[in-house]
N, C-alpha and C positions, 0 to 999 in steps of 0.2 A: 687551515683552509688551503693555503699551499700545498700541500700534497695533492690535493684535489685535480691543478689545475691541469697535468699533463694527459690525467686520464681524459678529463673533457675534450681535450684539443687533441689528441688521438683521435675518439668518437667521431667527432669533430670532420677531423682527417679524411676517415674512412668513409663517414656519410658521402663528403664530395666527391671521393675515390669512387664510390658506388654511383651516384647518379649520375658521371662522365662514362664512366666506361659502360653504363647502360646507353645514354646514349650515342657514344661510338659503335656500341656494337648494334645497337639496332637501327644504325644507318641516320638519326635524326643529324649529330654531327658528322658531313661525311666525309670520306679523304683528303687529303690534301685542305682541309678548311680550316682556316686562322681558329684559334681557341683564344678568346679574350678574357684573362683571367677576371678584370672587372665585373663583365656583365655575370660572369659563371659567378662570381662573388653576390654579386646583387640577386640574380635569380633566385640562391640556393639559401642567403640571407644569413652568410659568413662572412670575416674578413679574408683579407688575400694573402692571410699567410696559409694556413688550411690548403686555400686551394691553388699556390703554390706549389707544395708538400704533395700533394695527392698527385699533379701533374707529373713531378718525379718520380713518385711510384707506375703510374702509366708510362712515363717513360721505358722504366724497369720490364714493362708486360709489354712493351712492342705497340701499343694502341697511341701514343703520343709521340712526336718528333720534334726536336727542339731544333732551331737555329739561329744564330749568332744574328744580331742586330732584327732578327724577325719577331722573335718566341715561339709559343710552344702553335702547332698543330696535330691536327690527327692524323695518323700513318692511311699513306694509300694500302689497303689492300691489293694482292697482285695474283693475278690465277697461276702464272708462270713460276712466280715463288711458292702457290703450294704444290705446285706437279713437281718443279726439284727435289724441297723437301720432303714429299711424302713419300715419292721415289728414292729418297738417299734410307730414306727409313725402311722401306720394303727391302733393300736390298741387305743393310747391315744389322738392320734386327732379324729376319729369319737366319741368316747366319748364325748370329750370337744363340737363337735357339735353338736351333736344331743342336749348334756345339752344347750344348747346358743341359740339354734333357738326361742326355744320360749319366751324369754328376747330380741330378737333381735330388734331394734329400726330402725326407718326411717334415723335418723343422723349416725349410726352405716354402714347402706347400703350407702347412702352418702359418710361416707369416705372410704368406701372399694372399690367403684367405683373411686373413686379420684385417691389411690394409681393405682388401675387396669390401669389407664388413664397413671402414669407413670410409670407403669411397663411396659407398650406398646410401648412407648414411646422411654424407654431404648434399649428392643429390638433392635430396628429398628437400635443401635449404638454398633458397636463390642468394643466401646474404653469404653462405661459403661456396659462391663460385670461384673465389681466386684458389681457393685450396683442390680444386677438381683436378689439376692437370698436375700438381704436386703429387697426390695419392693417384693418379692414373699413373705417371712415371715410377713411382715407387713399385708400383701393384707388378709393370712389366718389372723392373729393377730384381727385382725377387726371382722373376725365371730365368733373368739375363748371366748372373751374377755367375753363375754357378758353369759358366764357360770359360772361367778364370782369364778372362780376356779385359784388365781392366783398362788400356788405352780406350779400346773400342767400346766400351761403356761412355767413358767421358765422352767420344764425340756423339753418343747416343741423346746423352744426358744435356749437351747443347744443338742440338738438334729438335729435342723436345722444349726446351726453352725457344725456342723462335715458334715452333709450330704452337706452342701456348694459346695465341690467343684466338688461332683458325680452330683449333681443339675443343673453347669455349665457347665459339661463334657455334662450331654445329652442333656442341651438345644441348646450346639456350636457346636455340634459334629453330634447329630442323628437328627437335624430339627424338633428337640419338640416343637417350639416356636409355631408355628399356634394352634398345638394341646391345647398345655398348655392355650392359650389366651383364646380357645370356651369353654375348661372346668370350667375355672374361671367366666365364664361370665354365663356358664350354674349351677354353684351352690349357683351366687348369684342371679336367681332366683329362684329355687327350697328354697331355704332360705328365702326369701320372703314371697312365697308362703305356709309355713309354715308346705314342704314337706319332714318330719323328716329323713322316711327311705330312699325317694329318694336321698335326699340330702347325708346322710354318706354315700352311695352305689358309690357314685358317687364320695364322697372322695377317698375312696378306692382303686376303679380304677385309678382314676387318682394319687396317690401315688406307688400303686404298679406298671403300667404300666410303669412312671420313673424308677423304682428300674428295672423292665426287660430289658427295651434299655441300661441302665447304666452295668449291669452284662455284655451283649452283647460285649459293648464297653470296658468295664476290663479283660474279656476275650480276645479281639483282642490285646490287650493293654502288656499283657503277654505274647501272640504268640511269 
């Protein structure tokens, strides 16, 4: 029976993981607001180790902030941190691809089509939303890489960690998903086709159009 018991207490985990950061992100718990592990324990009708454990995974996603003699609350969202970030992004991912396109290989489109297949995939499951912004980073990872630029990847790749959980907010929240699917599909042929400016043009928009339903959404989110 022992072997048993880690799996449950994961399951466990993950339940509390799931119905906090649902409601973080649809604004029931809102920024800046104390998170009592107690009551979240009694609501959800676990102990408090669970949803302890789940807190530091939300930690990990940016949606929980911990502080010393306080505990845990939920991160304010900030319009001003996503117009940085989305803007650091506009500037050093078109770069990285316009440099990568023409490096860009058959097996390279291959596997960027592969992740697209389960980043579509994932969509389609509201319980693999933490896994969406893993396979959207990989998905661009795949066009990036091939600019042999691997400093500028890393800070791509924490860059995309902090923007995580603005990235989930507009794809569960504002019905980005259709959107985001045709523009991935339409930049890896423009990439292909070995269409430089069209292709970063196209980044762009599709970067800064997230950052404007996201401000939208952070804005309501403050109301």
């Amino acid at each position: 029976m022992s072997s048993m018991t880690p799996i449950m207490h994961k399951t466990r985990t993950q339940l509390v993981v799931e119905a906090l950061r649902e409601r973080i992100l649809s604004g029931e718990i809102k920024g800046g607001e104390p998170i009592r592990q107690s009551a979240i324990a009694n609501s959800l009708n676990v102990s408090r180790i669970p949803v302890r454990e789940a807190l530091v995974q939300l930690e990990a996603e940016g949606l929980v902030h911990f502080e010393p003699h306080k505990g845990a609350s939920a991160t304010l969202l900030s319009v001003e941190q996503v117009t940085e970030l989305f803007e650091l992004r506009v500037m050093i991912e078109s770069d990285l691809l316009a440099r990568a396109i023409p490096n860009l290989q058959p097996h390279d489109f291959e596997q960027a089509e592969q992740v697209l297949d389960k980043l579509e995939s994932a969509f389609k499951h509201q319980n693999s939303v933490s896994s969406w912004s893993e396979l959207n980073t990989e998905f661009h990872t795949c066009l990036y890489k091939a600019a042999n630029r691997p400093h500028t990847l890393e800070v791509v790749h924490g860059l995309n960690t902090n923007c995580d959980r603005y990235i989930r907010l507009q794809l569960l929240l504002t019905g980005g998903i259709p959107t985001a699917e045709r523009e991935h599909r339409q930049l890896i042929e423009l990439c292909k086709n070995k269409q430089i400016d069209e292709a970063t043009q196209l980044l762009k928009q599709h970067i800064l159009n997230a950052a404007t339903a996201i401000k939208a959404l952070v804005v309501k989110q403050l109301s």
